[in-house]
N, C-alpha and C positions, 0 to 999 in steps of 0.2 A: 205585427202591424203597429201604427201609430197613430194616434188621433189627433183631427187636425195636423196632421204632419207639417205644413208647411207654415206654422205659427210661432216658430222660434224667432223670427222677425217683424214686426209688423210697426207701422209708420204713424207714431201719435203725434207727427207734422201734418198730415192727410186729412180729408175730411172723411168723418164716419162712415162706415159702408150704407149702399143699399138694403142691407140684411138685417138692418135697426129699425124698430119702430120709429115714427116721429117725433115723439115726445125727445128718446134718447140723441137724436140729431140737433136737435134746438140745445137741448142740455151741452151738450159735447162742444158748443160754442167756445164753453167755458175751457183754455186746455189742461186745466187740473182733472177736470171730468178725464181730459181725454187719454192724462197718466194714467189714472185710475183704472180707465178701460183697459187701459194695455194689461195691465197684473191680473183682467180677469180673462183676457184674447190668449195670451203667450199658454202655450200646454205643451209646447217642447221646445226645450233646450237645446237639441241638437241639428245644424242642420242635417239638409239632404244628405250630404256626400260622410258627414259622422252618422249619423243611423243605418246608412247603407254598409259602413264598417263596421257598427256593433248588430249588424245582424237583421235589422227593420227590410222587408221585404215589399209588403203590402202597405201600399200611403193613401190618405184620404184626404181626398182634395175638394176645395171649394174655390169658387171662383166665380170674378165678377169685371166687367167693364168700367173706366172710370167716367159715372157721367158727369159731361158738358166737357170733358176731352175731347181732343180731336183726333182722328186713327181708330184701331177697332183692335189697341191692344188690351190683353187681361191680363187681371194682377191673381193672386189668393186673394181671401177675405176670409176674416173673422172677427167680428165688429171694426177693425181696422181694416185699410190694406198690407196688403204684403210685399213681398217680390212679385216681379212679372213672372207668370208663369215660363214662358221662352226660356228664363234664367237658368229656373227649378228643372224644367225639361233637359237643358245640356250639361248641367251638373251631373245628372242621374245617369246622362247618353255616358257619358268621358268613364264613370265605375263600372258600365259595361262594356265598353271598348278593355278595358284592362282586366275584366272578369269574364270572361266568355260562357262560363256554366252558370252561371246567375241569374237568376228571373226574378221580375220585379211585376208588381200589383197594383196599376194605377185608379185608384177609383175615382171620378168625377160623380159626385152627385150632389153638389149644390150649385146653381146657376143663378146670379144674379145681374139685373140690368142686361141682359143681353139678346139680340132679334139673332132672326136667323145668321146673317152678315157676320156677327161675333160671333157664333156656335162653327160656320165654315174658315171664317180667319183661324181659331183656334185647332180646329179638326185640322187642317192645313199645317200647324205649326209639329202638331203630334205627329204628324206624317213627316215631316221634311228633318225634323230632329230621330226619330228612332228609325226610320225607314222598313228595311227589311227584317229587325231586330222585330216587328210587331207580328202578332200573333192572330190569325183571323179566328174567328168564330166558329168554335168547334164543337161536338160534344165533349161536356166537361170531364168525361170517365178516361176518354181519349189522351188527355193533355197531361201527363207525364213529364219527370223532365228527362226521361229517353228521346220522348216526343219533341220534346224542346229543343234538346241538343243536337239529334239529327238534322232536324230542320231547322237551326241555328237562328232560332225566337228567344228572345228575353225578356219579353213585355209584353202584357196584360192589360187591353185598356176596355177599364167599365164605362161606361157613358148614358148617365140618368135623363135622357132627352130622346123625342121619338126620329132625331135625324139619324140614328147610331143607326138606323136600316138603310139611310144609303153608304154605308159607306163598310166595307167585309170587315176590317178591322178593329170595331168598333163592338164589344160586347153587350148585350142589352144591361140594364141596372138589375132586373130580376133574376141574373144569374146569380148575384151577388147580394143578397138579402146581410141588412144588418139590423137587427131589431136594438131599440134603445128605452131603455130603461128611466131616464127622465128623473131620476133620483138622487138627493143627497144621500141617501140611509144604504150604510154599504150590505146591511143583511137583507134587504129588498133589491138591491142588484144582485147580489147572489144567489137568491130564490129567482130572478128576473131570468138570469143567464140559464141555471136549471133547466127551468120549465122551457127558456125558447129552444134551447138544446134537444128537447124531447118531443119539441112538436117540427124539428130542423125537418125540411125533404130529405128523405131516404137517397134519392138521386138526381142528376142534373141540372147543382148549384154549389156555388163555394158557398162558404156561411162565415159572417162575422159576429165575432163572440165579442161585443164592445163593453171591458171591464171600466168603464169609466162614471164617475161621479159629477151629476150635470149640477150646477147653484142654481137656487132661486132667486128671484131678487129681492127676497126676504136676506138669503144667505148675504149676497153680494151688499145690501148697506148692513148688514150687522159688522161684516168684517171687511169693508171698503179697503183699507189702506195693505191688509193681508194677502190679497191676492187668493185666487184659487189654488197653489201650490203649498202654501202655507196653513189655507181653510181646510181642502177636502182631502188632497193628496198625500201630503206626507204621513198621515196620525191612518188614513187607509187602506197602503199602498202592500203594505205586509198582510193583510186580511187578503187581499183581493190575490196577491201571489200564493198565497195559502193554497187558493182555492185554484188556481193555475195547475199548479204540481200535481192536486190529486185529480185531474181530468188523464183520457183516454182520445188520442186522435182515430181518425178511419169513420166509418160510416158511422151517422148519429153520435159522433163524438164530436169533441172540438174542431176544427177546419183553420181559422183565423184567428187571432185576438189581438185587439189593440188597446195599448192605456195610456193615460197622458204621461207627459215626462218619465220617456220610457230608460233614462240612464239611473233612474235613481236607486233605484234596486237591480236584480240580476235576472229584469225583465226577459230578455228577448234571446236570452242563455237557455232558462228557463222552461220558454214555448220550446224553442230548438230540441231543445233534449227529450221533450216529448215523442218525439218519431223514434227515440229510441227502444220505446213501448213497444210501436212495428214492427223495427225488424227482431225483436224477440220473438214476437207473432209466429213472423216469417221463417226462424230457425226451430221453434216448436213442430211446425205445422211441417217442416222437412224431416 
């Protein structure tokens, strides 16, 4: 998975997101502020249709309405905007019309500026772009990709908002728990991950394991101009795969994991090769 996945673009022509304090709004007047922001917004380099090629399955979306627009379209957000989501959504449709065994992980779980009218415009658009490719609400033990492929589903959509009960396709947010660690200090994310690992549900939820390094804004004016890629990520992106390698998938193992700029190491190789753990399992156990 990838964090913030749809951040490898974002617009410092725009006006700030809704998801800023005010202080940082009035600031961002200034557009140097708003270059700025960009070096701390961007966490991947790759788009949609490159991460779907190196492997990125599970994306974690945020999204917001722009206000005093007219229309009830939404973009991404991450202190900026982004692309319109509609974009994001048939980029992703087109790798699966050409991948047919392929399943994908849509998480929505930040919503900003939006009433219900944007939550159905958007639901609406999730609908008319994946169609039959979506996958209704199952139990989670069920959902295989035997499962999948039989019934010819490739899409997974999470939805942090309590409309996801009308509509079958729409999986609640607490199937998909991702605890967040809140920290620069990469031996406190990786005691962080541990311990949430051990207290994960035994059953009846995916789990994400989010390796990633959040700035303070202590971090963010000490190294303004460095950007987050160059602050947190690259001096601890080898520590954090370290710790990738020696995990276990299958129950109260690993399930997910996403990290920022996930081309920079041999992230997403890495997880993959993890299920090769399983079917060791599986040919022991025969």
């Amino acid at each position: 998975g990838s964090h913030d996945s749809f951040s490898y673009w974002v617009d410092e022509k725009s006006p700030v997101g809704p998801d800023q304090a005010t202080a940082i709004k009035r600031l961002a007047r200034i557009s140097l502020v708003r270059k700025i922001m960009k070096k701390w917004s961007v966490t991947q380099n790759l788009t949609f249709k490159e991460q779907l090629e190196g492997g990125i399955r599970y994306f974690d979306l945020r999204v917001s309405s722009k206000p005093g627009e007219i229309g009830q379209e939404i973009y991404f957000i991450h202190g900026l905007f982004g692309i319109k989501v509609w974009d994001g959504l048939k980029e992703m449709n087109s790798f699966l019309e050409q991948h047919p065994k392929e399943v994908i992980f849509l998480d929505f779980n930040h919503f900003y500026a939006m009433d219900d009218s944007h939550h159905h415009f958007l639901i609406n658009r999730i609908h008319s772009v994946f169609e039959s490719r979506l996958c209704a609400v199952e139990c989670v033990e069920y959902v295989t990709l035997l499962y999948m492929w039989e019934k010819k589903h490739q899409v997974l959509i999470f939805y942090h908002h309590p409309l996801h009960q009308q509509y079958p396709f729409l999986w609640p947010g607490n199937k998909m728990p991702a605890p967040w660690a809140n920290t620069t200090n990469v031996h406190k994310l990786l005691q962080f991950l541990e311990t949430t690992l051990g207290e994960r549900s035994r059953y009846g939820t995916f789990h994400v394991s989010q390796a990633i390094l959040t700035p303070r804004v202590k971090t963010i004016a000490r190294h303004l101009i460095r950007g987050l890629k160059n602050t947190l990520v690259h001096r601890n992106l080898p520590m954090i795969l370290n710790w990738v390698k020696g995990q276990k998938p299958g129950v109260m193992g690993v399930n997910i994991i996403t990290s920022d700029f996930v081309e920079l190491v041999d992230f997403a190789a890495t997880v993959i090769a993890l299920n090769d753990l399983l079917l060791e399992e599986d040919e022991s156990a025969t």
